[in-house]
N, C-alpha and C positions, 0 to 999 in steps of 0.2 A: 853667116852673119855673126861676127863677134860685138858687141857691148861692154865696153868698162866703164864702171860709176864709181865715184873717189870718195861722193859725201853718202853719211849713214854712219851707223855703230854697232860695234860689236857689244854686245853688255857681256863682260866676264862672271858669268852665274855659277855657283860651285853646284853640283850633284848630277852633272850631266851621266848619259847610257854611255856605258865603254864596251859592253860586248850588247852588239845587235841581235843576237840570236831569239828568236824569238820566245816564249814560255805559255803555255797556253793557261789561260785561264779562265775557269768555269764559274758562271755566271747563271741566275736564276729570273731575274727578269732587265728586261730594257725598255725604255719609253725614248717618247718622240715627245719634242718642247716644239710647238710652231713660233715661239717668238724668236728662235735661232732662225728663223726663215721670212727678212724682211718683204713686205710685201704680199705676204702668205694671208691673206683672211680666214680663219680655218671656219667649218662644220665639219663636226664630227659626225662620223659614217656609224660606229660601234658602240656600243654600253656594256657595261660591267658583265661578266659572266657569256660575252661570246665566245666561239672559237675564231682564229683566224688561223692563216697559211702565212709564209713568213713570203711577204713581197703584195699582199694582200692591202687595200685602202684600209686607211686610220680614220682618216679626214680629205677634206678636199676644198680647194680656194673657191669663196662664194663670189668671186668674180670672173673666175675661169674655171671650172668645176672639171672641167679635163685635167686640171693640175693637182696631183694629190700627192700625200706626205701617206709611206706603205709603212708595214709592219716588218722589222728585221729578221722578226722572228716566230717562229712560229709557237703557237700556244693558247692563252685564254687571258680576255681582259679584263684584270683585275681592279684597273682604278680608271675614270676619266675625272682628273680633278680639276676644278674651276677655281679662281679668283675672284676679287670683287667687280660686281656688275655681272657676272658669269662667264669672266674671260678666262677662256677655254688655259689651263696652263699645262699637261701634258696628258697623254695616253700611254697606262704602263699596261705591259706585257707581260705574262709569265709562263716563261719556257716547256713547251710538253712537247715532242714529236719534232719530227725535222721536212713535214709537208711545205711544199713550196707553193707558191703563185707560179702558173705558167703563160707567159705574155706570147701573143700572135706578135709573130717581128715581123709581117708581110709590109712594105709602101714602097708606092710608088714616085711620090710626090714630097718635096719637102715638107709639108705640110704635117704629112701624115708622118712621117719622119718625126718630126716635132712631138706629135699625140703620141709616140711611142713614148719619148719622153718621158711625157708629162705623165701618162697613163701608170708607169713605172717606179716614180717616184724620183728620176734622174734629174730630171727637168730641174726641179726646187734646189737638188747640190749646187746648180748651177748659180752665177751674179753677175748682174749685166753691170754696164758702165754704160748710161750715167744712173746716177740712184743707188746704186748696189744693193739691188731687190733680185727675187726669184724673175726670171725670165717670163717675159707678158708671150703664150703661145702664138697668139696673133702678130708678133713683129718677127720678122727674121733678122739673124745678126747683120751686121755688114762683114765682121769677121768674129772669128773664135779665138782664145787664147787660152792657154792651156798652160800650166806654171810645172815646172820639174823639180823646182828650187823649192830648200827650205833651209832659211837663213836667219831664223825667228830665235830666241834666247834659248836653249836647249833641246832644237828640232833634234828627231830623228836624224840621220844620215838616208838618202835616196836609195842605197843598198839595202835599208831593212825594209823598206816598204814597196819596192818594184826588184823583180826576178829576172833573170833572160830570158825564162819561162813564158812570160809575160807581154814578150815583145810580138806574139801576133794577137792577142786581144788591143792590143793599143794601135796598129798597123789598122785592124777591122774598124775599130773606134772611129779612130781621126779620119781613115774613109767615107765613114758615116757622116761626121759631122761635117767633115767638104762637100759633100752633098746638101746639106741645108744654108749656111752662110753663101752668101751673094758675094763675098771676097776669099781670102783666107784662111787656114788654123795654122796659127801659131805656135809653133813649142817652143820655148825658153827652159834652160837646161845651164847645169854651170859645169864645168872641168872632172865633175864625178860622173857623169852620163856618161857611161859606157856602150849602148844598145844601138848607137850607129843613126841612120836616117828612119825616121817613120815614114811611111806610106799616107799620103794625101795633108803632110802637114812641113811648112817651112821652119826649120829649124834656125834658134837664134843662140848663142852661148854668152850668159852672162858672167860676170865677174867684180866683184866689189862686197861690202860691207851690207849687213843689213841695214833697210830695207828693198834690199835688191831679190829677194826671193815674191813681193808682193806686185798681184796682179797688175795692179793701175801704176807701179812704177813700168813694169816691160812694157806696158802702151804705151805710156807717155815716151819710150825709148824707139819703137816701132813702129808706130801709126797710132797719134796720141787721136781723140773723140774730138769732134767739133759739132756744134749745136743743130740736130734733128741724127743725127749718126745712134746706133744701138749695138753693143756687141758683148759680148758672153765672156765671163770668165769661166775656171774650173781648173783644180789640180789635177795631178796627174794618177791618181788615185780615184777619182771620179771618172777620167776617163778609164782606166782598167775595166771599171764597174759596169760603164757602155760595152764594151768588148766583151765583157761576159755575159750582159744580157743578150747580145747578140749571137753569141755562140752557144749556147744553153739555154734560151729561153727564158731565164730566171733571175730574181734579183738578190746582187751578192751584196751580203749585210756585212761583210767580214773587215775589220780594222785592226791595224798593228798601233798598239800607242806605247809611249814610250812615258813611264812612269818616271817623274824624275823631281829633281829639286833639291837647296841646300836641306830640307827637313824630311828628306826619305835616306835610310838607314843604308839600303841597297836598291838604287838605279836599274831597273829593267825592261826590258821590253816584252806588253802584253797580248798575246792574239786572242783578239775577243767577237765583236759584234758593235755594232754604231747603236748608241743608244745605253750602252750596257750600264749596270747598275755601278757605282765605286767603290766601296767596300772593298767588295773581293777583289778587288784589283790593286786597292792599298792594303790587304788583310798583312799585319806585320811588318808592316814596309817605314811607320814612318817613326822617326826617332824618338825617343823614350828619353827627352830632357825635362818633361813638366813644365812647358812652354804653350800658351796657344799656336794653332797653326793654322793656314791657309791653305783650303783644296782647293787649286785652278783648273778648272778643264778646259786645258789650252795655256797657251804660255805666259807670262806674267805680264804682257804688254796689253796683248788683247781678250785677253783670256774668261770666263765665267766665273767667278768664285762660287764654292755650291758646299751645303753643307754635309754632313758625314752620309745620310743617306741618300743624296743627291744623285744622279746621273749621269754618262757621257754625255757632253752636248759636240753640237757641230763647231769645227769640219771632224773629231773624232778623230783626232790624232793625240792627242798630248794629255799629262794630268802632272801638273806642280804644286807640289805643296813647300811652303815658304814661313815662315814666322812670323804669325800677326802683327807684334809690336808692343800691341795691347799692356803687357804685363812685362817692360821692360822699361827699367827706370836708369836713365842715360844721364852725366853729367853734361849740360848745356842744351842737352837736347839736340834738335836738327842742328845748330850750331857749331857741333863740336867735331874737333878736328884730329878725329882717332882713324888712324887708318884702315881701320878695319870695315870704313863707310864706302861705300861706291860710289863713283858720283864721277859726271863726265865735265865737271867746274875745277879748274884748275887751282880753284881758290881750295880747294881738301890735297893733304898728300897722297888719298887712296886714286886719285888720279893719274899718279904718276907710278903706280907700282905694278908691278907685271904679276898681277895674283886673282887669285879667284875668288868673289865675294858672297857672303851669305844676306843681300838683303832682307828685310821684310815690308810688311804693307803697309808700312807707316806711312802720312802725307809728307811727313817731315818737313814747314811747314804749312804758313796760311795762305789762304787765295786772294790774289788783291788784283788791279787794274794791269792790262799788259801792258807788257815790257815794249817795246820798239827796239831790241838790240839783233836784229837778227837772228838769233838762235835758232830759231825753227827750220830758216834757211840752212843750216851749215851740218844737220841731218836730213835733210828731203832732196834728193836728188829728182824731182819733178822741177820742171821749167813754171811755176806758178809764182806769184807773190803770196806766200802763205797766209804771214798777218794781216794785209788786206783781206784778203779771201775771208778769215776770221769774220774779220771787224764786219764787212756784208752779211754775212748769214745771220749774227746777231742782231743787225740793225736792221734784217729781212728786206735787205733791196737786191731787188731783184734780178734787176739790170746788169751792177755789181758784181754779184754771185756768178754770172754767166758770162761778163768781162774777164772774170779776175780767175776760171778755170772751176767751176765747180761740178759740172758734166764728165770731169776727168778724177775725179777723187772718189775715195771711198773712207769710213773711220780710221781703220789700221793705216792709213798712209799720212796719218798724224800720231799715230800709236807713240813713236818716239818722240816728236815734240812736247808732246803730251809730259813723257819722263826728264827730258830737259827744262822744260819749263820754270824758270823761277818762280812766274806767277801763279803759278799750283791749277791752271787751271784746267775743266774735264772738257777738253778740246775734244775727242772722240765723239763726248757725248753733243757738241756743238754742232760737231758736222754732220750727224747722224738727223737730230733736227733739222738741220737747214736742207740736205737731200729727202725728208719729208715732208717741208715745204713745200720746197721747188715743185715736188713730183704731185702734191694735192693743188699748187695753184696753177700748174700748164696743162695737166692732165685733163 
């Protein structure tokens, strides 16, 4: 099955990795954020001054207590910090010893298949469509999708992050999980997959612009959701991590990310741990202009901003750091027509030039009422009416919402509207609302 998609964009971002090879880096603690895990209600299992084994419960969801977020690593906890009202905001870790958690992989049943999951801490990597929340144990998919693609504003390359090595934990995996969906698993992969067929999974090859590396576009390409339907996303990095629990009994905390951005001095890639602290992962990495700057962990579209002693958060791939803005005094402002601006508006010359931009995290400017011009269309290669689709979740009809395609979306599949946008508006954060609507008033 081949797939070409025409609409989407490339953002031309300067500081990209030019050598993949990886460098290891050592790390003293890591935590787990449960609000990376929509859907997740956590209680926490642990307090300050335990030991744990790395794959060991942190917390567990108090509406499916079989579903729990593990420890990456092994060691002693040193912080459970709360927020206001006492929402739980993460569980750090810090590294002593390399004792594991050892999971029974025995089932017989999909079911129990599932509790392995959940029991492991895999279950929660996972996002269903529609909602894009942690996987409810109680529903099976209809099918699985599985994404190989990463086509996000300075991803990785698929070569730093899967080995040929690697091709029978992923054979074991996708086995696995064709044993629990009641339809399919799907791999979507684009022209750099090299490793041939998987075993128990139909293979799709995409090709296009970003956002064609994003889950809920390859459904909507393959077998788009329609209303009472539930099915499972997950990268291909996730499933590895099934394969190895499978094969070892234990849960592998291990992530390649790729440090990058116009404001890191030197671009490389880290072999660390999910969760890992940042610091030492930017220790001397980022450029020395006397500029504010932006840590993202994750790409600038969808990405966490987090500050200096902040953490990896999920999915644990990426950390960009970008130029605030903050402390940068511009003639005309967003206005102005220096080519040095990025901008996919035909109205700036930096539109038209074949070069690589250093933005930063400026609004550049004000939010005001939307546009009706299209735009959103001519980046979404999804069969939806977007601005409609908008316009419902804000005016919370319901009806609307489920007319106009919102059981097929997830945030990041407006991530670039979002950057087009004239109207400045936090469409991510719209739709993220309105999929916690829908899901507290059907449920």
């Amino acid at each position: 099955m081949k797939i070409k998609l025409s609409k989407g964009l490339n953002l031309p971002i300067a500081g990209a990795v030019d050598d993949v090879t990886p460098h290891f880096a050592a790390v003293t603690r890591a935590a787990v954020v449960p609000s990376d895990y929509p859907g997740f209600v956590p209680k926490v299992e642990v307090a300050p001054g335990d030991a744990v084994k790395a794959g060991a419960a942190l917390m567990f969801d108090k509406r499916h207590p079989e579903v729990k977020l593990v420890s990456p690593v092994a060691g002693k906890v040193v912080a459970v910090e709360r927020g206001e009202r006492r929402k739980l905001l993460k569980v750090v870790v810090e590294m002593s010893g390399d004792e594991a958690e050892s999971f029974d992989i025995t089932w017989n049943t999909p079911r129990e298949a599932v509790a392995l999951l959940a029991n492991s801490g895999l279950l929660a990597m996972m996002r269903t469509r529609p909602y894009d929340v942690v996987p409810d144990p109680e529903v099976l998919p209809r099918d699985i999708f599985v994404t190989a693609i990463y086509s996000a504003p300075l991803e990785l390359p698929l070569s730093a992050r899967i080995k040929a090595e690697d091709k029978p934990l992923l054979d074991m995996a996708a086995e696995f999980l064709a044993g629990i969906t009641t339809g399919k698993v799907y791999l979507s992969h684009d022209s750099s997959w090299t490793l041939g067929g998987v075993s128990g999974a139909e293979m799709a090859e995409f090709s296009g612009p970003h956002p064609v590396g994003n889950a809920g576009v390859q459904i909507a390409a393959i077998r788009p959701v329609d209303k009472g339907d539930t099915v499972w996303t997950l990268d291909i990095e996730t499933l590895r991590r099934i394969g190895y629990l499978l094969a070892h009994r234990t849960f592998d905390a291990g992530a390649v990310v790729g440090v990058c951005g116009p404001a890191v001095s030197s671009p490389y890639v880290a072999k660390t741990v999910v969760g890992a602290e940042i610091a030492p992962l930017l220790s001397c990495r980022e450029v020395s202009d006397g500029r504010h700057h932006r840590v993202i962990s994750g790409n600038v579209l969808v990405g966490t901003a987090i500050k200096d002693d902040g953490y990896l958060r999920y999915p644990y791939r990426q950390i960009t750091v970008i130029d605030e803005g903050d402390d940068i005094d511009e003639f005309m402002g967003w206005a102005t027509f220096s080519p040095s601006k990025m901008s996919c508006n035909r109205t700036f010359p930096g539109h038209f030039l074949k070069r690589l931009f250093k933005p930063d995290a400026r609004l550049l400017g004000g939010r005001r009422a939307m546009i009706m011009s299209g735009e959103y269309d001519a980046v979404m290669p999804m069969d939806i009416m977007s601005e409609y689709l908008l316009k419902a979740i804000i005016a919370r009809d319901i009806d609307n919402m489920e007319r106009l395609g919102i059981y097929e979306v997830a945030p990041e599949d407006f991530a670039l509207a979002e950057y087009a946008d004239t109207s400045k508006l936090p469409l991510q954060h719209i739709v993220r609302e309105g999929l916690d609507y829908l899901r507290k008033e059907l449920e």
